[in-house]
LUMBA-585693 format. One record per residue (C-alpha): residue in three letters; x, y, z. Coordinates in nm, 2 decimals, m for minus. Example, Ala and Ser with C-alpha at 12.3 -4.5 7.8 and 13.67 -1.06 7.14 Angstrom:
BEGIN
REC  code       X       Y       Z
REC   Ala    1.23   m0.45    0.78
REC   Ser    1.37   m0.11    0.71
This chain:
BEGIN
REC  code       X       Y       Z
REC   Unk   11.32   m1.08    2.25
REC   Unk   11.15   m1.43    2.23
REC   Unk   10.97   m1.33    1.89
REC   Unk   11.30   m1.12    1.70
REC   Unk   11.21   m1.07    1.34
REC   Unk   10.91   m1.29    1.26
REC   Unk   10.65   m1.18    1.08
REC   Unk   10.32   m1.20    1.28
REC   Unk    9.97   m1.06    1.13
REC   Unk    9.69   m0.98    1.41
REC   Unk    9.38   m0.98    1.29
REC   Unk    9.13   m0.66    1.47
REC   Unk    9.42   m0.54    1.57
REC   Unk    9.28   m0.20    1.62
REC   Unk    9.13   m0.23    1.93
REC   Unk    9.09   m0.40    2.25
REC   Unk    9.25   m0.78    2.26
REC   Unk    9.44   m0.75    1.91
REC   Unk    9.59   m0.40    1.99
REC   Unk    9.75   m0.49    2.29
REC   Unk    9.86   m0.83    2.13
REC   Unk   10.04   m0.64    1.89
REC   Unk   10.20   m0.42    2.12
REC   Unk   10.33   m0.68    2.29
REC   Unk   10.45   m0.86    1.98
REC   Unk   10.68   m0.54    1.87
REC   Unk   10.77   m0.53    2.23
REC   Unk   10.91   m0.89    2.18
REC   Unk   11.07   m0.84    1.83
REC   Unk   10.82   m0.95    1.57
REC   Unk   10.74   m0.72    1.27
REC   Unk   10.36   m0.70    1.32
REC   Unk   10.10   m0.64    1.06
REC   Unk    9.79   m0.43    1.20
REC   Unk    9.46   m0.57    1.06
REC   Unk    9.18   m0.37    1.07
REC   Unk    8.84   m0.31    0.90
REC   Unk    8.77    0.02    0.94
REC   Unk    8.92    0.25    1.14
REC   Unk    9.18    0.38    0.97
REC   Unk    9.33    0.61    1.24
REC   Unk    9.34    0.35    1.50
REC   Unk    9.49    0.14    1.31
REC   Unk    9.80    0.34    1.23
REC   Unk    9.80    0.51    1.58
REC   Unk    9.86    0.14    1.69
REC   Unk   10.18    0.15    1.42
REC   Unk   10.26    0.49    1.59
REC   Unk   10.31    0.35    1.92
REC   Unk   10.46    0.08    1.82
REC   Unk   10.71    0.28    1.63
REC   Unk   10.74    0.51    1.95
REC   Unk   10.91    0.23    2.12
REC   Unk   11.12    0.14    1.89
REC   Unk   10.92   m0.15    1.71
REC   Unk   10.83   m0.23    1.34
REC   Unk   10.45   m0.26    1.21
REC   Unk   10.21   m0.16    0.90
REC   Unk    9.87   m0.16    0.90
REC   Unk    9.67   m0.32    0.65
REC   Unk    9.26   m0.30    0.58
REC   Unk    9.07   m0.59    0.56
REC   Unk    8.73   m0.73    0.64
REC   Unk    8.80   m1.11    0.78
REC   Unk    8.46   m1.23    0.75
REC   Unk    8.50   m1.20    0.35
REC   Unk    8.79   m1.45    0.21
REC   Unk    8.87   m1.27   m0.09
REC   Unk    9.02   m0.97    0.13
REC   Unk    9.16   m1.19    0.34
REC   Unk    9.35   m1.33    0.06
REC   Unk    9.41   m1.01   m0.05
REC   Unk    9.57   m0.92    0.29
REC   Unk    9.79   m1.24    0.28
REC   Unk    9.92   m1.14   m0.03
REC   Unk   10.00   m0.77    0.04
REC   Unk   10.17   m0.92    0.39
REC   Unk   10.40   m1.16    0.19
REC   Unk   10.46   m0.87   m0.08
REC   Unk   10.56   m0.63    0.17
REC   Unk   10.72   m0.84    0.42
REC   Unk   10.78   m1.13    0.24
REC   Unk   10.66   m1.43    0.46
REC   Unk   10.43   m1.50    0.75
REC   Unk   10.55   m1.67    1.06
REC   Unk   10.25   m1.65    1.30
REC   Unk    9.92   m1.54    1.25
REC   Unk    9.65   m1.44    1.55
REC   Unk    9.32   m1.46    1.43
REC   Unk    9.18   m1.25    1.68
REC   Unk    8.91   m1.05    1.47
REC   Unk    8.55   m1.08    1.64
REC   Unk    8.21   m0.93    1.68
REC   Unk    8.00   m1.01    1.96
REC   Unk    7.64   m0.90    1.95
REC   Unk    7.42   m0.98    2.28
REC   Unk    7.05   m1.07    2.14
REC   Unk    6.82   m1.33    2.28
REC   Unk    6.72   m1.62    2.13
REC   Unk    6.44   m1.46    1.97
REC   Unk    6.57   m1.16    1.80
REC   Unk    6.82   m1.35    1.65
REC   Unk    6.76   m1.26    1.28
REC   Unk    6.98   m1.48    1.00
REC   Unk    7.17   m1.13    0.95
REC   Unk    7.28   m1.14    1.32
REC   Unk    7.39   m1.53    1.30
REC   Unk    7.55   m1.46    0.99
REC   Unk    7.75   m1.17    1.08
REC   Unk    7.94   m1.37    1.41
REC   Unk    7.98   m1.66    1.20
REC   Unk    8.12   m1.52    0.92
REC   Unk    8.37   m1.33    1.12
REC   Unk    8.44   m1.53    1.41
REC   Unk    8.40   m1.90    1.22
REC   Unk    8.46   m1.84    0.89
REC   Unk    8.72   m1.56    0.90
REC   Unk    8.91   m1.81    1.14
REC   Unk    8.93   m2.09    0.91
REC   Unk    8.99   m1.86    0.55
REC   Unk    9.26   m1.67    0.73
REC   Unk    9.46   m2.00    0.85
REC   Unk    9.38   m2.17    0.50
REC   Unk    9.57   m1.82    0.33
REC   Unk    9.87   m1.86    0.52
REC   Unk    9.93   m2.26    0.55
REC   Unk   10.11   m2.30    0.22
REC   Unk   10.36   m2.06    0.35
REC   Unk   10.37   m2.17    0.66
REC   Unk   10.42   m2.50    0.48
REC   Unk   10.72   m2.42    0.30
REC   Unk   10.88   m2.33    0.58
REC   Unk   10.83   m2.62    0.76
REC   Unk   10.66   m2.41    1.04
REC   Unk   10.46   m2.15    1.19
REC   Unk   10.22   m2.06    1.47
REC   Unk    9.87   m1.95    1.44
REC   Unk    9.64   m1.83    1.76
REC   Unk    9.29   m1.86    1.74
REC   Unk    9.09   m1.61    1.99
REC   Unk    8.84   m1.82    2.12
REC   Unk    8.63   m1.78    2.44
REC   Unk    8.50   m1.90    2.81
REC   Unk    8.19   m1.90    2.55
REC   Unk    8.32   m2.11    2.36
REC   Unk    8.43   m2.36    2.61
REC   Unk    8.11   m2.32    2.80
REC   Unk    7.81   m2.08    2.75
REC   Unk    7.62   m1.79    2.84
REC   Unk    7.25   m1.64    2.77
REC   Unk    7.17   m1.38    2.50
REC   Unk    7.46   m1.47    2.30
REC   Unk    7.35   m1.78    2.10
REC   Unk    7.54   m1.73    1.79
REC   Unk    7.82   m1.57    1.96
REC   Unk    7.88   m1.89    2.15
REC   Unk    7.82   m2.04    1.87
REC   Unk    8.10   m1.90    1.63
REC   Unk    8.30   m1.95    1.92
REC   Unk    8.25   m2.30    2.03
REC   Unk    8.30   m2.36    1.66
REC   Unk    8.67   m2.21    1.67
REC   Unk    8.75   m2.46    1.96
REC   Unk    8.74   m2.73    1.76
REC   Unk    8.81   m2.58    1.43
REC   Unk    9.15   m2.54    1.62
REC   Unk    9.21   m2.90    1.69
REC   Unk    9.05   m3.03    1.36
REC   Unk    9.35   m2.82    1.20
REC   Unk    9.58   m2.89    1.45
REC   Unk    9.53   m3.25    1.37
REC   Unk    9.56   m3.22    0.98
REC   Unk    9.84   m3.00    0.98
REC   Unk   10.11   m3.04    1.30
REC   Unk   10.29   m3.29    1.07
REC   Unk   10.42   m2.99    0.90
REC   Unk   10.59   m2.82    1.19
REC   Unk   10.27   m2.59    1.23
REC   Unk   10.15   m2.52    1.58
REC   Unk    9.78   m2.44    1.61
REC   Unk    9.63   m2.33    1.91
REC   Unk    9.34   m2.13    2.07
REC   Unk    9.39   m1.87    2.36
REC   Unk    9.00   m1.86    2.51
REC   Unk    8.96   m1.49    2.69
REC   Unk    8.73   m1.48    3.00
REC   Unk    8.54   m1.13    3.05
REC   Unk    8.80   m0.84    2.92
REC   Unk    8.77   m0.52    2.90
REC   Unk    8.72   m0.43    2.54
REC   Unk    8.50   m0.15    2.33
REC   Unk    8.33   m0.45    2.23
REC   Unk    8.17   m0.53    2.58
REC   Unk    8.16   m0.15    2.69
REC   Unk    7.75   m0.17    2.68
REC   Unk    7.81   m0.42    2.95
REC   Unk    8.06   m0.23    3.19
REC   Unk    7.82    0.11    3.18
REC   Unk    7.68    0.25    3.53
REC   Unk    7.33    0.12    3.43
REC   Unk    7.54   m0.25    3.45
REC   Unk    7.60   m0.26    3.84
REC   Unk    7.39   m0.57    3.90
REC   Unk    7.53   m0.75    3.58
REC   Unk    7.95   m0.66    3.70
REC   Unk    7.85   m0.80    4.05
REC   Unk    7.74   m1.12    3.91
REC   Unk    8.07   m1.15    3.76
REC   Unk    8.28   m1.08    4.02
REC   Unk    8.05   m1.29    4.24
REC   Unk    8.10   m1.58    3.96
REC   Unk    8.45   m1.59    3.92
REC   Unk    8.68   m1.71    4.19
REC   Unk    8.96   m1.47    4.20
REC   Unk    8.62   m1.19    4.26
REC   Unk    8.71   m0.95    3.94
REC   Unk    8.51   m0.86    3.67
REC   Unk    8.69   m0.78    3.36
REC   Unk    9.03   m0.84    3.28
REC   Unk    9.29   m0.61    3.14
REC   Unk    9.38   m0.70    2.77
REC   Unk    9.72   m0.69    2.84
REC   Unk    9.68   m0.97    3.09
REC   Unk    9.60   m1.22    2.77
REC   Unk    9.94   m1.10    2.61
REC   Unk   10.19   m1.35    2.77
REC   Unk   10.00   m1.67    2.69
REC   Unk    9.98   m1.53    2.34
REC   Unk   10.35   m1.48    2.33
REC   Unk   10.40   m1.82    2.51
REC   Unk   10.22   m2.00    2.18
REC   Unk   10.37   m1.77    1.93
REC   Unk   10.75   m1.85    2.05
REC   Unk   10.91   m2.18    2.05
REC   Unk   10.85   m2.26    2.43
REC   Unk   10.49   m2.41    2.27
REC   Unk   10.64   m2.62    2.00
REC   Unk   10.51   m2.92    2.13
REC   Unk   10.20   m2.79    2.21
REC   Unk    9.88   m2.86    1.93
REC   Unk    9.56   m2.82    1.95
REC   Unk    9.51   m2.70    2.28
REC   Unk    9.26   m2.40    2.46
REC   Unk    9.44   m2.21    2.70
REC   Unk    9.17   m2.02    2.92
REC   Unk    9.27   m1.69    3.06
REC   Unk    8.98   m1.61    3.29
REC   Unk    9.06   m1.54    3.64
REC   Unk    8.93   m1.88    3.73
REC   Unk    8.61   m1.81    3.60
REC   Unk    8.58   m2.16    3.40
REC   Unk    8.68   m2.36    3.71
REC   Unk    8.39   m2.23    3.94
């Protein structure tokens, strides 16, 4: 078990990337803390599996895009558990709108989540992480973030912004044994893209198999949950401040 007893808080982890991030965080050892903004009985049938297979995990509410619940979370995670070791900032929204209907409530809603909750939820946890003299935190960025795509401009946005949010922390902060990194999804199968994947979407899934070398579409989750073991565990101590794309090739094309 690379990750035995640490204390590791996924953020959206719910659903989609962040559930099966946790999974595989129990699955490795780490007591896991479930975030989640509304579904209540996702989030504990996440613990429920987990607990299933013999691993530990609590789920805690909390909307990321709003720092005094994320402080709030921090605090009930150090309460309960008593420290944080690794945190996965992995909460997201992605909303597909043109350029032109855009509105300020749209931009503001990915930002705030994907930007701001990113940076809040990394500020909660550093003095901890500070006293320790370590700690690992995962930013879940994008192949949107590295590079771009239509109809998504505050999306890719938010997401380009936590690309080099992560270095601009991993910069000010690796001096203190803290490893920050970003793990950049390419096209995964997730409720959040599911109005993309439908049977009115044919024409739209070709285009992605025809623009990604390895010829698939959308990824498995589960396929993202090695590298995010790989930068939680101490094989990625010396590694700050990096984007690791898992994409099936697409960003090389």
């Amino acid at each position: 078990m690379r990750l035995k007893d640490k204390v590791a808080i996924v953020t959206g982890a719910s659903q989609g990337i962040g559930e099966s991030i946790a999974r595989r965080f129990a699955a490795e050892g780490a007591k896991v803390v479930v975030n989640y903004s509304r579904n209540d009985a996702a989030a504990q049938a996440v613990c429920a599996a987990i607990a299933a297979k013999g691993g530990q995990a609590i789920a805690l509410k909390a909307d990321c895009s709003k720092v005094d619940e994320i402080d709030r979370l921090v605090a009930g995670v150090m309460s309960t558990l008593g420290t944080v070791d690794i945190v996965v900032n992995n909460a997201g929204v992605f909303r597909t709108v043109s350029v032109e209907e855009t509105t300020e409530e749209i931009w503001d809603e990915q930002l705030d989540l994907n930007l701001k909750g990113t940076f809040f939820m990394t500020k909660a946890v550093v003095p901890e992480m500070k006293r320790k003299g370590r700690g690992k935190i995962i930013n879940v960025s994008s192949i949107f973030g590295t590079g771009a795509g239509p109809n998504c401009p505050a999306y890719c946005a938010s997401k380009g912004g936590v690309v080099n949010l992560t270095k601009a922390l991993a910069v000010e902060i690796g001096r203190h044994g803290i490893n920050v990194n970003s793990l950049a999804p390419g096209n995964i199968a997730t409720p959040l893209n599911a109005h993309l994947r439908g049977p009115d979407q044919a024409a739209y899934i070709q285009k992605m198999r025809d623009m990604t070398p390895t010829e698939r579409d959308f990824l498995d989750p589960e396929e993202l949950t090695g590298t995010a073991v790989y930068l939680a565990s101490p094989d990625s101590d010396a590694v700050h401040g990096v984007t690791l794309l898992v994409d099936g090739g697409w960003s090389a094309w």
